[in-house]
N, C-alpha and C positions, 0 to 999 in steps of 0.2 A: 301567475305562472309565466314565463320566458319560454318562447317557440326560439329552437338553435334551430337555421339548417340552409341550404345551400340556396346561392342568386339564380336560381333557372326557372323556367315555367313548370317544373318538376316541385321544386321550392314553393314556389305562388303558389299550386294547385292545395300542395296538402296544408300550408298556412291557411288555406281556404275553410278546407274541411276542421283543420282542428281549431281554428277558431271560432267555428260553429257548433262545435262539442264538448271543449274543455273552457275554462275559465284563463284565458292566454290575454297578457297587457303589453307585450313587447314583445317584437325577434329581432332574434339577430343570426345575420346573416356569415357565415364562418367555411371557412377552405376548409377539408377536410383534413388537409397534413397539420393543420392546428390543432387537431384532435387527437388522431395519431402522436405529433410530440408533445401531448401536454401544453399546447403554448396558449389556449384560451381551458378559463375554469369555468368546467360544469357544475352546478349544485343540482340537490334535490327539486328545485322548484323550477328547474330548467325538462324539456322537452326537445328529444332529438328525432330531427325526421332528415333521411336522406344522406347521413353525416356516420363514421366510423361508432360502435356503442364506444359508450363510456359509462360505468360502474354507480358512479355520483346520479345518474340523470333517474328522473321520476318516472320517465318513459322515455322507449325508444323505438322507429320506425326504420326501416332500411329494406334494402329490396338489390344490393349486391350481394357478391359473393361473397363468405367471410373469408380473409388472408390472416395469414400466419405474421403477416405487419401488423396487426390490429390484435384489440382483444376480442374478446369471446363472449357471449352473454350465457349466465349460469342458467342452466332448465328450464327456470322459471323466471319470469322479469314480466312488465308491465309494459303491454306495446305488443305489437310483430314482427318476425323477421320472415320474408317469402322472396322468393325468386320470382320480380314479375316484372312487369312490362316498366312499371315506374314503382314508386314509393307511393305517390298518392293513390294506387290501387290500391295497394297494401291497408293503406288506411281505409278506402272508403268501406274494403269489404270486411275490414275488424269492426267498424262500429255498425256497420248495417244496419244505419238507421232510416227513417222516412224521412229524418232532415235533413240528410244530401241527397234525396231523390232527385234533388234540381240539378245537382250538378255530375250527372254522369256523361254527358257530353263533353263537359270538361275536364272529365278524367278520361274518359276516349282516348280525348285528342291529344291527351298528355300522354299517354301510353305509346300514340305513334311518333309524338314526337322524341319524348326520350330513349326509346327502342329502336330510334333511326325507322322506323315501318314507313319511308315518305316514298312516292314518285319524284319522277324527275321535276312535273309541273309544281310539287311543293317546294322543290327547292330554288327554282325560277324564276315562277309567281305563286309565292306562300299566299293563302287567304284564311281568314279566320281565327282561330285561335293559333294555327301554325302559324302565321305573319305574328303576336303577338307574341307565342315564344322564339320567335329568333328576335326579337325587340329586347327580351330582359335574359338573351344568351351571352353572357361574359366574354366566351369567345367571339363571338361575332366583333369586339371592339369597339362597342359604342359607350363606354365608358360608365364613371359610376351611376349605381343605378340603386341605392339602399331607398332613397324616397319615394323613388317609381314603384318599387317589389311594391312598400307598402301600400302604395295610391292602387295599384293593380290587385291588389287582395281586397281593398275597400270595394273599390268598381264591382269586381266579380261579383262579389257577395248581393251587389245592391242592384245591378243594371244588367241587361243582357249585353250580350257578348259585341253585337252592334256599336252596340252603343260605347263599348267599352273603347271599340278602334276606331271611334268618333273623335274623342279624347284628344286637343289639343297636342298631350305631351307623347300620347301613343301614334299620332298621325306625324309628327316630328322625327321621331324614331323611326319608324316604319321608312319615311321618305327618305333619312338619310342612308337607312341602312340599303333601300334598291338602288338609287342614283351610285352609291359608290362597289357596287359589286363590279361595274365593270372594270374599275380600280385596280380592286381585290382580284379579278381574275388573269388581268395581266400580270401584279405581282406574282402570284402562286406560279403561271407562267415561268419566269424570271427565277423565282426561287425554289423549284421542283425538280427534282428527278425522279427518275423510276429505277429501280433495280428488282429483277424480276420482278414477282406478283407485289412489293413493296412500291407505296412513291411515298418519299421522304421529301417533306417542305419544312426551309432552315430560315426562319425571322429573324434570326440572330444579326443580322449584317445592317436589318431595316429599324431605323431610325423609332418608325411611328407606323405600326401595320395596318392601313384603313380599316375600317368596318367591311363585313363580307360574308357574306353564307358560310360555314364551315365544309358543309357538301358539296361546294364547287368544284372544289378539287377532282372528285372524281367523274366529272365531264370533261376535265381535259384528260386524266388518265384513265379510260374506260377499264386498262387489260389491266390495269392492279386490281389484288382482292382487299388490301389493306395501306394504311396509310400512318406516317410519322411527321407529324409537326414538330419543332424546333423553335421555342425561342425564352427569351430570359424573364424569366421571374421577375419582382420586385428591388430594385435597386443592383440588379444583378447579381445577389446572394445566390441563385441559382437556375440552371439548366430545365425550363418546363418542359415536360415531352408528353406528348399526347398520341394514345393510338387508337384507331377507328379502323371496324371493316367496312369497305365500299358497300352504300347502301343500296346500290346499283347492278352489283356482282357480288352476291353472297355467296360465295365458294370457300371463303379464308378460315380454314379450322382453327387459326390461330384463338387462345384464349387472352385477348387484352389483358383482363383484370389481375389473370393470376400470373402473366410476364411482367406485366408492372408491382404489382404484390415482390417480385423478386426485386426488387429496386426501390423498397420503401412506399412505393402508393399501393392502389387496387383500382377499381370496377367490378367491370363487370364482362362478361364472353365478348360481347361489339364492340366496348370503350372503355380504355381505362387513361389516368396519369401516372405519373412520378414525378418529384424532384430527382438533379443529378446535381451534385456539385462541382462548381465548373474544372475544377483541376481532372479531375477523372472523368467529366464528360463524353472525351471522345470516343474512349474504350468501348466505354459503356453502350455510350449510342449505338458503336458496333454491335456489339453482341445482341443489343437487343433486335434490330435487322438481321441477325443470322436466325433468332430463334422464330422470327414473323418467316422467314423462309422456308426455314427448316418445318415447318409447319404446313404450309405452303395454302 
């Protein structure tokens, strides 16, 4: 079997567990809007955790909202779909088995991280398993990381967690990602504004956006409840936009997942993406700013 499903510590966690459960000899690791447009094939012998369903797959695991961009899974299918904190909940409590009793700590932690549930000092000084998900965080900027994912699912399974940020290539990571935050925070700086409870950050102009906490942002703008990042896709085919409530000021009724679900992506209530493409980008980007407002 083939595990499909997304580069984040959300990703690692359930590659953990179902690699512990099912009979799985590879993953691969896939954007979601590939799913969405058909652009990578699902078969039966494939496995979706954290990723849009698709009809083909032998199972599937997800823990967003469902959008009206996506499909549907029929009544019955093999896998679950729940509203929870991450995807690798979703899984640990389908199989509820005594062989991931080890790793409920690391679905914890995975819960708080992918749920934004962090303090200020996690976004700071991250320790633990929060310093190793923002190590194999895409956003963060530290580049590719398909070998790491899988070095990091070996490790967990086999070592404690120690031992895991012992790890030559996870202490490499780690250091480069704090030394360049203060980088990252005068960018965001530089490239931020605020319009009411919105602060809008536009990468588009920046060459090469360092590595950098995603939640920094909102220690320079405390009074937003929500946030839009900006910047471009792969070869510039298209407008990435990203939206986040301050994990800081939970006030933002705004629902990410299903304002972006209007624009081709999804999530979930805290966080969602879209593509734009770029000729229509600007419109767009508006409107989506009026309805994080309008929302307020």
């Amino acid at each position: 079997m083939r595990l499909v499903t997304r580069g984040d510590l959300d990703g690692v966690t359930s590659a953990v567990l179902l690699t512990t459960m099912e009979d799985i000899d590879t993953i691969e690791l896939v954007h979601p809007q590939d799913i969405t447009d058909k652009k990578f094939e699902i078969t039966s012998h494939d496995i979706i955790a954290n990723l849009p369903y698709h009809p083909s797959a032998a199972m599937w695991f997800d823990h967003h909202e469902l959008t009206l961009s996506n499909e549907s899974p029929p009544p019955k299918f093999r896998g679950r779909h729940a509203i929870a904190p991450s995807v690798a909940r979703v899984i640990y409590e389908y199989y509820a088995s005594d062989k991931l009793g080890s790793y409920e700590h690391l679905v914890s932690e995975t819960d708080r991280l992918d749920s934004a549930m962090l303090g200020i000092k996690d976004v700071t000084d991250p320790q633990g398993i929060i310093l190793l998900g923002f190590t194999i965080d895409s956003r963060s900027g530290l580049g590719s990381f398909r070998d790491y994912f899988n070095n990091l699912v070996a490790w967990l399974k086999t070592m404690p967690v120690e031992k895991v940020l012992s790890q030559p290539e996870v202490r490499d990571r780690a250091r480069l990602l704090m030394q360049n935050n203060a980088a990252f925070l005068k960018l965001l700086s530089e490239n931020s504004r605020q319009d009411g409870n919105v602060v809008i950050t536009d990468f588009r102009s920046v060459e090469k956006v360092p590595v950098g906490n995603r939640f920094l942002v909102y220690t320079l703008f405390p009074e937003t409840n929500v946030s839009v990042r900006l910047q471009w896709g792969p070869e510039k085919k298209f407008v990435a936009v990203s939206l986040g409530h301050n994990i800081f000021n939970r006030t933002s009724k705004a629902n990410c997942g299903r304002i972006c679900s209007i624009f081709d992506g999804g999530g979930h209530k805290g966080a969602g993406a879209c593509p734009l493409q770029p000729d229509r980008a600007e419109s767009l980007i508006a409107e989506i700013i009026k309805l994080l407002k309008t929302a307020g």
